[in-house]
C-alpha positions as CSV (number, residue, x, y, z in Angstrom):
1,X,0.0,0.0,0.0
2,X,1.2,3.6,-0.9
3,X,-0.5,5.2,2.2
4,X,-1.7,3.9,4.9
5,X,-5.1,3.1,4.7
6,X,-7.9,3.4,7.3
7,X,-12.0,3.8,6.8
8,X,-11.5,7.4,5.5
9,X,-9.1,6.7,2.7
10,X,-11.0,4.0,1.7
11,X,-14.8,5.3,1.4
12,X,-13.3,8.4,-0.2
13,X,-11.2,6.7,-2.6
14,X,-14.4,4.9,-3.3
15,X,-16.3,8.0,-4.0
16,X,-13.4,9.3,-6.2
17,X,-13.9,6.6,-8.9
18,X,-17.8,5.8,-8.8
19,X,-19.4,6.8,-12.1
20,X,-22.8,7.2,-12.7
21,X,-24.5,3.6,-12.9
22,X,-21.3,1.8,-11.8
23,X,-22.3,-1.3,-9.8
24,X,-20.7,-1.0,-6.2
25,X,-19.2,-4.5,-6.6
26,X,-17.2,-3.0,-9.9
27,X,-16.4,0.3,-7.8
28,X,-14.5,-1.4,-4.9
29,X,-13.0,-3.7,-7.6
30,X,-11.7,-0.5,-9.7
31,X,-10.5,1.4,-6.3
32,X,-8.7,-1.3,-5.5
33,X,-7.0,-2.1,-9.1
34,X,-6.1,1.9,-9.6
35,X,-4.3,1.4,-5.9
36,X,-2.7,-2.2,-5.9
37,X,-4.4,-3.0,-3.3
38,X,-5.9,-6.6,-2.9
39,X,-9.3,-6.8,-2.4
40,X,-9.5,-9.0,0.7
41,X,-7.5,-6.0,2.5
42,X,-10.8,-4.1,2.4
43,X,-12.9,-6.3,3.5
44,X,-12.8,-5.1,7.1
45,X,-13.8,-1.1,5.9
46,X,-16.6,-2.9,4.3
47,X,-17.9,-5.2,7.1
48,X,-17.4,-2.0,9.3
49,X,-19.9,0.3,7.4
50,X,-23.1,-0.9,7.4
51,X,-24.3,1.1,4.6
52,X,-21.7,-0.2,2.6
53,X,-22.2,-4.0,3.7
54,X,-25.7,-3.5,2.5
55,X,-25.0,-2.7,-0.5
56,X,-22.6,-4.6,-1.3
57,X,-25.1,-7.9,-0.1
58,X,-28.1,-6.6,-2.2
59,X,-26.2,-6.6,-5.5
60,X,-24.1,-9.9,-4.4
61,X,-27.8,-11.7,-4.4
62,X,-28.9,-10.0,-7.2
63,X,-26.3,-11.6,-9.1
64,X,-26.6,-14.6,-7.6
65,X,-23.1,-14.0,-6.5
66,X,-24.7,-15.6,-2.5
67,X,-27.9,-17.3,-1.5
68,X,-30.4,-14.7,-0.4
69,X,-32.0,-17.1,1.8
70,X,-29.3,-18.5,4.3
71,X,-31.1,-21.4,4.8
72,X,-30.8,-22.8,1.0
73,X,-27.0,-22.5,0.8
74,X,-23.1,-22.2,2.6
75,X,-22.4,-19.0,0.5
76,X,-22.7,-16.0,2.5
77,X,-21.4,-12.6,1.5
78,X,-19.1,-13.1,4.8
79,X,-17.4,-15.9,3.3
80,X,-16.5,-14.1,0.1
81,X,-15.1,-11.1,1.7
């Protein structure tokens, strides 16, 4: 990592790159390209912000990316992040 990185850096690095109709999925994903960053290093900042947790688990089951009902398989969104 350039800088070190904390909640801040990371929701308004996230803000910096979202275009209009972007996917949030695709904006995390592009943050974390531009900054070299892996993608499971971020995974705390987004378990920490509700919001962005929420978000992120709508469009995960709207892609079928994890069960939206718990009950019908292992794949949570917690597993994949």
């Amino acid at each position: 990592m350039k800088e070190f990185l904390n909640q801040e850096i990371f929701t308004t690095g996230l803000a910096s790159v979202y275009k209009d109709g972007m996917s949030i999925i695709d904006t995390i994903l592009l943050w974390c390209e531009k900054n070299k960053i892996d993608p499971e290093d971020v995974a705390s900042f987004i378990k920490s912000d509700k919001s962005l947790l929420s978000k992120v688990k709508k469009e995960a089951q709207s892609l079928s990316l994890v069960a939206k009902d718990k009950k019908t398989s292992n794949n949570t969104l917690e597993e994949l992040i």
